[in-house]
N, C-alpha and C positions, 0 to 999 in steps of 0.2 A: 504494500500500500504506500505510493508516494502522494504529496498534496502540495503543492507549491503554493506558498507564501510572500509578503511581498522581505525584501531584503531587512533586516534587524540592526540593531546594534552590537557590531562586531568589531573585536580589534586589529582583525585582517578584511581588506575588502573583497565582498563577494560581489556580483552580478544577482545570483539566485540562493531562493535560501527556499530548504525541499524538507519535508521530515519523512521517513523510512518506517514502518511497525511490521513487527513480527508477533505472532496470537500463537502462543505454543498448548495444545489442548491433552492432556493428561488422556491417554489410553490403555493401560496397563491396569489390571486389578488392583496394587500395587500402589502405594505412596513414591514417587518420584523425587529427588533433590537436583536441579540442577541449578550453576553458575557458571561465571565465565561466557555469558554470550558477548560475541563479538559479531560486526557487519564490517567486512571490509570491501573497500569500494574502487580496487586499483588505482590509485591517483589520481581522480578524475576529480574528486573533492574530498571536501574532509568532513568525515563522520563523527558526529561529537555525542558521546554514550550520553543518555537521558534516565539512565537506567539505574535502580539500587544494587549496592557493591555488594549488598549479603546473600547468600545462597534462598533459595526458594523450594519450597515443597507444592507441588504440584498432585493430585488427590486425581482418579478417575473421572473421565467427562467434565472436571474443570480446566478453567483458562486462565493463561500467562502472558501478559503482554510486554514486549520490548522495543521501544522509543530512540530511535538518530535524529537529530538534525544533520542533516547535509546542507553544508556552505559550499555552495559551487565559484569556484575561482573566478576573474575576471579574464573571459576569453571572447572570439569570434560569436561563435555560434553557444547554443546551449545543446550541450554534449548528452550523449544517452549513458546514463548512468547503472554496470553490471554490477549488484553485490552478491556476495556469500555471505551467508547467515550460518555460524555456528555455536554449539551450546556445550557444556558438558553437563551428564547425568549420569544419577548411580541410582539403584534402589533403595528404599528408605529401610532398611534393618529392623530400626526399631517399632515401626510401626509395620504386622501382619494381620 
């Protein structure tokens, strides 16, 4: 999901200013923990994490959602922007 916005208050100047979400939906019987999501956007802009730093449990049939701002540089054209979206997750142990 991207949505363009108009440009912010920024200490680097952009052209465009874009935000990125990711909805991670728990499907596992199973309590989930995961952290560490990253979106990386090969250089095209920069992706600034909107996200809390502490790990997350994720519970069956619920949802997680994960927040970029993307500052697109000051260029020609407005470029198409490829990301990768990754997470890490483990089972929750403690909870069967």
């Amino acid at each position: 999901m991207l949505s363009k916005g108009p440009p912010g208050d920024h200490p680097l100047p952009v052209d465009h200013e874009a935000h990125g979400g990711v909805c991670v939906t728990g499907q596992c019987e199973r309590d989930l923990i995961v952290d560490n999501a990253t979106l990386k956007v090969g250089g095209v802009c920069d992706a600034v994490d909107r996200n809390c730093e502490s790990s997350q449990i994720i519970s069956n049939a619920l949802s997680f959602s994960y927040m970029w701002e993307l500052l697109v540089k000051p260029a020609g054209d407005a470029p198409t922007i490829k990301a990768e979206f990754s997470l890490r997750y483990k089972l929750d142990e403690k909870r069967q």
